[in-house]
C-alpha positions as CSV (number, residue, x, y, z in Angstrom):
1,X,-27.2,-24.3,-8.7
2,X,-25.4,-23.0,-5.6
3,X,-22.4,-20.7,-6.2
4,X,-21.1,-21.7,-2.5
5,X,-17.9,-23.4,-2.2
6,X,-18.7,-26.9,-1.1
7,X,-15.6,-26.5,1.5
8,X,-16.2,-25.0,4.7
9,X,-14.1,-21.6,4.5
10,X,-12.4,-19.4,7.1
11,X,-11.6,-15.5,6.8
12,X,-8.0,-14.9,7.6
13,X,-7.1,-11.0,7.8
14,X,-3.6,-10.5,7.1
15,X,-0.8,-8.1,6.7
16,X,3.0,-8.7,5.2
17,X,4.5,-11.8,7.2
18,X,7.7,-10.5,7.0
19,X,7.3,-7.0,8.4
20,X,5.3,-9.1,11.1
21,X,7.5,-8.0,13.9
22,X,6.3,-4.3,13.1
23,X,3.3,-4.8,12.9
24,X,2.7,-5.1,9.4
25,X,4.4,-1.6,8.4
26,X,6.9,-1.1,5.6
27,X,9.0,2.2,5.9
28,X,8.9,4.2,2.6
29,X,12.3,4.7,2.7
30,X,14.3,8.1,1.4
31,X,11.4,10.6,2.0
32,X,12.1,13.7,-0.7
33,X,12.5,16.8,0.5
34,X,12.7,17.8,-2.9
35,X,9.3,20.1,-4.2
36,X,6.7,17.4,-5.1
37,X,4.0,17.7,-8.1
38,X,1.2,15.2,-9.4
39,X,2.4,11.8,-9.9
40,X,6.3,12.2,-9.0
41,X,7.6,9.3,-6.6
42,X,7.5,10.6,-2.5
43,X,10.8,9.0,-2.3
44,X,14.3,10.7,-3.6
45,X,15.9,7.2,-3.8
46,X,12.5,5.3,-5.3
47,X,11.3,2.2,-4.8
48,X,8.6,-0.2,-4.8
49,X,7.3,-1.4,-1.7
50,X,6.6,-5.1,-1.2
51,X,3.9,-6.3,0.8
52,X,5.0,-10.1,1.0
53,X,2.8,-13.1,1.3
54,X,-0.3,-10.9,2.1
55,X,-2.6,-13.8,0.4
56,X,-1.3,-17.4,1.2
57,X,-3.6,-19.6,-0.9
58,X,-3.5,-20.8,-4.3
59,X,-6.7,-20.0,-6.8
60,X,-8.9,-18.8,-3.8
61,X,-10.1,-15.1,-3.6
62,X,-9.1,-12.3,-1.5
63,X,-9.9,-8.5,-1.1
64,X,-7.5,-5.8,-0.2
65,X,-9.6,-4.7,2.5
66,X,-7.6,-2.1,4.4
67,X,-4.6,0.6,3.2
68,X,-2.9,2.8,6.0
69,X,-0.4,5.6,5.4
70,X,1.3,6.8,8.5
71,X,3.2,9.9,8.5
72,X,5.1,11.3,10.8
73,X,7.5,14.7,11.4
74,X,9.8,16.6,14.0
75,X,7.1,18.9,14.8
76,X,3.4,19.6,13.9
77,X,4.5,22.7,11.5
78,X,6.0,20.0,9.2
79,X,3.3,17.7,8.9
80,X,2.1,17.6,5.5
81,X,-1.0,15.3,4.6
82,X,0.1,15.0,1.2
83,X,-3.1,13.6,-1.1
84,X,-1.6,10.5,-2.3
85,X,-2.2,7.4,-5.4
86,X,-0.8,4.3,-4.7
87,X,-0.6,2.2,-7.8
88,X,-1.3,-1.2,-6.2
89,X,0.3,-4.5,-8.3
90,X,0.5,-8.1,-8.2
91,X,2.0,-10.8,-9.9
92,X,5.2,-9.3,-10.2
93,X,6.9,-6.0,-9.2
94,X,6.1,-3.1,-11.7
95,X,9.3,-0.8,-12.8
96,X,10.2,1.5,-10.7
97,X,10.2,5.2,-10.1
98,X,12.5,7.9,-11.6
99,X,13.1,10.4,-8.8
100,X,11.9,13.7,-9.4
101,X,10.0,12.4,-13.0
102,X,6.4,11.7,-13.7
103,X,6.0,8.1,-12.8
104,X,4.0,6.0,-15.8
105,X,2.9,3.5,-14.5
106,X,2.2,-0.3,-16.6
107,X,-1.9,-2.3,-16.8
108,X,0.4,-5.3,-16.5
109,X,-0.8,-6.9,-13.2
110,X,-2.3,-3.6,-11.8
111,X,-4.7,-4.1,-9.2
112,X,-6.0,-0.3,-8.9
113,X,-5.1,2.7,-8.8
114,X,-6.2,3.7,-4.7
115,X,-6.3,7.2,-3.6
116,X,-5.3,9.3,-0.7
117,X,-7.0,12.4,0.4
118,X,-5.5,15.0,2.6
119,X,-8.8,14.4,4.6
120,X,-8.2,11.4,4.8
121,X,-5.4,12.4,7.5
122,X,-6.5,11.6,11.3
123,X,-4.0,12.9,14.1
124,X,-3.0,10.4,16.3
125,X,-0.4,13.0,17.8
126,X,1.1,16.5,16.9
127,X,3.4,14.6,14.9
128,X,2.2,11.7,14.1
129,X,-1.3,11.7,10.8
130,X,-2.3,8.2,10.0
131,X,-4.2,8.0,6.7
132,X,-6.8,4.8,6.3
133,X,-8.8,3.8,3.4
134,X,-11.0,1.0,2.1
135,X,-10.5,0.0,-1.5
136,X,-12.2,-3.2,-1.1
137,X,-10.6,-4.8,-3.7
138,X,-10.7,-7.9,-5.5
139,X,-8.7,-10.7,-6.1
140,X,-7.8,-14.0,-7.7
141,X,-4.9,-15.3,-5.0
142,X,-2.1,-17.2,-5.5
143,X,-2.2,-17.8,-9.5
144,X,1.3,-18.2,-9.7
145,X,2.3,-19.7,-6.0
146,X,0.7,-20.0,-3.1
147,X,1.9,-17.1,-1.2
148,X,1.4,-14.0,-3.4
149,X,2.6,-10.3,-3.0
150,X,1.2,-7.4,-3.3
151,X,3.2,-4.3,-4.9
152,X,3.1,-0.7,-4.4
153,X,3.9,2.2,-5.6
154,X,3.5,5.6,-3.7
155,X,3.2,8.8,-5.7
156,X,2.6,12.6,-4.9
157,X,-1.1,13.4,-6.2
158,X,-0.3,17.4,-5.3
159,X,2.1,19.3,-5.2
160,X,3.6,19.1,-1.6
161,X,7.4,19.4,0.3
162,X,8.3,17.1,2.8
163,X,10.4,18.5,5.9
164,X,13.4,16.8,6.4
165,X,12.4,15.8,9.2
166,X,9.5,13.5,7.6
167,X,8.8,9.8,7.7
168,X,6.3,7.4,5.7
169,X,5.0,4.3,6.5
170,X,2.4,2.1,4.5
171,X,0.1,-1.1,5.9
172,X,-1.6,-3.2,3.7
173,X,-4.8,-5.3,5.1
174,X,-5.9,-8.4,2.9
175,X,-8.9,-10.8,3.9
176,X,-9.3,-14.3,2.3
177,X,-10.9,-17.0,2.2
178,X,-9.4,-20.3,3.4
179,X,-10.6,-23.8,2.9
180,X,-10.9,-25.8,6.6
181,X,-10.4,-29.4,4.6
């Protein structure tokens, strides 16, 4: 027995459909310039970040393929490379972040847990790091619609300050599979 679909399939790479005329990034808005530890929000005003419509079919499987964090500051002095854990949901938007608490987050819907490394930092200028990693994730699509979301929540994994003068972005990468019938 064959565990091959018997419908010829497609791989579609995709990123949110919404933030499409950026290129896929979301801002994380409201960067805290408040003194950071382990598992506090990055953002003063928290939020959850929505990565909409990143897998468009309905009971099909997708893999998060691709996470990029993209920081950016006035001047090399106030770049940080913060190590990161983005708590990665879907299904429905977890709660969100206290500012300037201990974020707990909920296995309801929880993808993973994905982690950033200060190494995991590249320069692309004096002020501008991008962070890229590879979960390779997992996952039933579209159980509840056919366009699902992807949710995320971005949390300090050290204890860091952001300058003021300090932006985040994050880009999610999903690959699917797509039935050509």
């Amino acid at each position: 027995m064959s565990c091959l679909p018997t419908t010829p399939t497609t791989n579609n790479v995709l990123t949110d459909i919404v933030a499409s005329n950026t290129d896929g990034w979301l801002n994380i808005s409201s960067v805290s310039t408040s003194a950071l530890t382990q598992y506090f929000p990055v953002q003063s005003t928290p939020s959850v970040l929505t990565f909409n419509g990143v897998f468009q079919t309905t009971f099909q499987h997708g893999r998060i393929v691709q996470l990029q964090i993209e920081e950016t500051a006035s001047s090399a002095a106030n770049i940080r490379k913060t190590a990161l854990q983005v708590y990665l949901y879907t299904g429905a938007a977890p709660a969100t972040p206290t500012a300037g608490a201990v974020y707990n987050g909920s296995p309801t819907n929880l993808l993973a847990i994905v982690e950033i490394a200060a190494g995991d930092y590249k320069r692309l200028s004096d002020t501008v790091w991008l962070a890229t990693v590879a979960p390779n994730i997992y996952v039933r699509t579209g159980s509840t619609a056919s366009s699902t979301n992807v949710y995320a929540v971005v949390l300090a994994n050290e204890g860091k300050t952001y300058a003021a003068s300090a932006s985040l972005r994050a880009r999610l990468f999903t690959e699917q599979s797509t039935a050509l019938a």
